[in-house]
N, C-alpha and C positions, 0 to 999 in steps of 0.2 A: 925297649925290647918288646916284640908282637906278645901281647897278653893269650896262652893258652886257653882255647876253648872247647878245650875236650870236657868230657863230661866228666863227673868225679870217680873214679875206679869202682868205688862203693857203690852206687848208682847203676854204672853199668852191669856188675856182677848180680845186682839185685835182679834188673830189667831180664836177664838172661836168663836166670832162674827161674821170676816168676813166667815168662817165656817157655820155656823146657815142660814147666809142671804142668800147661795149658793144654800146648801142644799136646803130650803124652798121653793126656786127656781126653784126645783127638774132638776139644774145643776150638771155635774161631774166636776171636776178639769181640764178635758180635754177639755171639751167644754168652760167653761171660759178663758182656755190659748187660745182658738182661736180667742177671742174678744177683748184681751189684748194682749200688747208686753211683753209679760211676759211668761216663760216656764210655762211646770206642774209642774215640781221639784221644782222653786223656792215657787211656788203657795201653793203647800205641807209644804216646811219649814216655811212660812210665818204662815202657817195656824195652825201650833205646835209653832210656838213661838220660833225658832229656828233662824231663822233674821228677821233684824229688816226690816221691808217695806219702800221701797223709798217714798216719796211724788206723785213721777208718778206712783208709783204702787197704791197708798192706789187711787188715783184720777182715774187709770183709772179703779180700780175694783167696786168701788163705782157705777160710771156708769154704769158698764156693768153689776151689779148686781140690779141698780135703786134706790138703796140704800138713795137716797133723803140727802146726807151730813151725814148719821148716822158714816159710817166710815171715809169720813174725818174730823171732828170735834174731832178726839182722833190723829190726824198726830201730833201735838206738844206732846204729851206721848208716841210717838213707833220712834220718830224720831230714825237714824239712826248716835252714836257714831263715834268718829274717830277711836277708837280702840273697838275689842269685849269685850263685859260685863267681860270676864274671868282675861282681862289683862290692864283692866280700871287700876283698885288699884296699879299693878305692873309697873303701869306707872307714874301715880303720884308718888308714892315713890321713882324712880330711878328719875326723875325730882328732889326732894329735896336733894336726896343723898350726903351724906359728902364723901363717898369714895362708892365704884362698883367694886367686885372682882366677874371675870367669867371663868367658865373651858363652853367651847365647846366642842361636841363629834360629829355633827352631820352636823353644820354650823353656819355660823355666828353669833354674836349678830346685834342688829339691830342696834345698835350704833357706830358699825365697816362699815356696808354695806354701800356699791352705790347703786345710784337709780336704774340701772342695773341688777345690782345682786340681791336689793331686791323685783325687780317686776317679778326675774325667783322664786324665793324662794314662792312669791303667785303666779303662773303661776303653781307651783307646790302641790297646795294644793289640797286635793281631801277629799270630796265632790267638784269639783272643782267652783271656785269664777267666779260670774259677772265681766265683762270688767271695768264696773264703780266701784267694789266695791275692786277691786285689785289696780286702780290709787287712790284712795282714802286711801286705808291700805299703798301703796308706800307713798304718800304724809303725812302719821298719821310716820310715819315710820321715815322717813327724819328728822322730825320736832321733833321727841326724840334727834337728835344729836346736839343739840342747847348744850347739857351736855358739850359735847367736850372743847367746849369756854367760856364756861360758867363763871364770874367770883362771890363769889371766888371758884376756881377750884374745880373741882370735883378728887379727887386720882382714877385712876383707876388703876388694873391689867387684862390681860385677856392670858385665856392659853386656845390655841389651839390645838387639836388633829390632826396630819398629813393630812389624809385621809379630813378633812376641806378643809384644803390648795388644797390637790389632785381632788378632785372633780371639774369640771369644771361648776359648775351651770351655766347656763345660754348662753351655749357655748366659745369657748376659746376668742374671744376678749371680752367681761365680765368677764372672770375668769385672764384675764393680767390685766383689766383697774382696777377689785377689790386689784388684790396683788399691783400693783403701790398707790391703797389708803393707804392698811396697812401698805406699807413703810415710806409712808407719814405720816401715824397718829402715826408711831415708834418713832417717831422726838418730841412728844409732850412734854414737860416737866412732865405734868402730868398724864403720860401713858406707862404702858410698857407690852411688848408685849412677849410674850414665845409660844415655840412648844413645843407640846408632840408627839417626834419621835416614828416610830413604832417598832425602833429598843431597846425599851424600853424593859427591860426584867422582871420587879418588876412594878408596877405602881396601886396608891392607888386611881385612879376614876374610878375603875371596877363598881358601883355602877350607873355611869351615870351623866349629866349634873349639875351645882349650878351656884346661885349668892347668895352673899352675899352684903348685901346694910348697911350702916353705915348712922341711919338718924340723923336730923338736932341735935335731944338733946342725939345721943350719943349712942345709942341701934341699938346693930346687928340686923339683921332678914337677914332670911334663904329663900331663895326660887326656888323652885323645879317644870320642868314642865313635863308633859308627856303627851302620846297619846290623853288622855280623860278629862285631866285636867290639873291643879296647884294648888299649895299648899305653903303657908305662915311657915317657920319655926321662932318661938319666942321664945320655952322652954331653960333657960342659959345652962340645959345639951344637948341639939339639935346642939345649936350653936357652943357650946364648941369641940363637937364632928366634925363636918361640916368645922370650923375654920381648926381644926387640920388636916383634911383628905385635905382641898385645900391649906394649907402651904406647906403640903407632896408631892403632885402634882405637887407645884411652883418649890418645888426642884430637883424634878425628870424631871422636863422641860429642855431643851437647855435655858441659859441663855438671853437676850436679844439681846446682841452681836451676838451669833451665832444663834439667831431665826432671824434676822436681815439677816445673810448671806444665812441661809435657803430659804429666799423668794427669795431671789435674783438669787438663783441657780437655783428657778424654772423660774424664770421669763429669765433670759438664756437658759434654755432647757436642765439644763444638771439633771441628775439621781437625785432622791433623795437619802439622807443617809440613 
């Protein structure tokens, strides 16, 4: 089922208020960002309901609007999540997860990343992020990988596509200190690790990125994200289908052994295969 990407009600009603009390004002957005530490651009999103307002934002628009407490008296309903409204749900459920099976195509999961790597991967986000709200998403980020150790264990698989590996996010002593993790996290009991080389000539995830989550009572679900959204797979023939396409993919991967010696060859500098 298409994952809703409206924005949260609360959010919007805030955006519109503080909105209305500007307006009435007969303030522009630009004039306001010069009385606050705050841009126009975020002032905009803020005002669509599109992020959530920090506690120093909502305090210091209040005043500079005169606002007499009307918008911070709603701060405890627009607070600001450790993850966005989109990937709330998809967080909880890989938290309860009995097994976590991922094809990458693009970069990382977040449960693989250093703190490094995942503060280039928000450094790279555009509309681009606040300084606060990229340590905060690093830190919401981190605090997923508690899975890793979780007892009792979580099964994981994760297949990565070459060009993952190849990309240096973050520049090259982040793209060594990240491959030295995934050699490390190769090591787990409960984890194993594949490449999908590009010398692959047949390969069944032409379609694009999956996980597949196995939760506590025993039900696959499918999930899917892209540019504008995400989306929940749950119908038995979705899964059925989905299962099959990433078993195909595990098998057309270099095995763990030689995904194993794969990192290692880049991490010595020599070619890839």
């Amino acid at each position: 089922m298409p994952h809703n990407d409206e924005p949260p009600v609360s959010l919007r009603i805030f955006g519109k208020q503080s909105r209305f009390l500007r307006e009435q004002r007969g303030m522009t957005r630009r004039e306001l960002a010069a009385l606050v530490p705050y841009s126009e651009s975020l002032i905009a999103m803020v005002e669509r309901g599109e992020r959530p307002p920090k506690p120093g934002y909502v305090d210091a628009v209040d005043a500079a609007l005169d606002a007499g407490g009307v918008l911070r008296v709603l701060i405890p309903d627009v607070a600001e999540k450790h993850h966005p409204a989109w990937a709330e749900e998809y967080v909880n459920l890989q938290a309860q997860a009995l097994a976590l099976h991922v094809y990458s195509t693009h970069f990382l999961h977040g449960v693989l990343q250093t703190e490094e790597y995942a503060r280039a991967v928000f450094r790279s986000v555009r509309p681009s992020m606040e300084d606060e709200e990229i340590e905060r998403s690093v830190m919401a980020r981190l605090a997923t990988q508690s899975l890793l150790t979780r007892k009792p264990a979580c099964r994981m698989t994760f297949v990565l596509e070459e060009p993952v590996l190849l990309r240096k996010m973050g520049g090259r002593a982040v793209w060594e200190g990240q491959l030295k993790q995934l050699l490390n996290l190769s090591e787990l009991h409960n984890l194993q690790l594949q490449i999908m080389p590009l010398s692959r000539e047949t390969h069944a995830g032409v379609d694009g990125p999956m996980a597949l989550l196995e939760t506590p009572d025993h039900h696959t679900v499918g999930y899917v994200s892209g540019q504008q959204g995400s989306y929940f797979l749950t119908e038995p023939d979705d899964i059925s289908e989905m299962s099959h396409r990433y078993g195909t993919v595990r098998a057309q991967a270099l095995d763990a052994e030689a995904s194993r010696a794969f990192i290692q060859h880049l991490l010595a500098g020599e070619a890839s295969a």
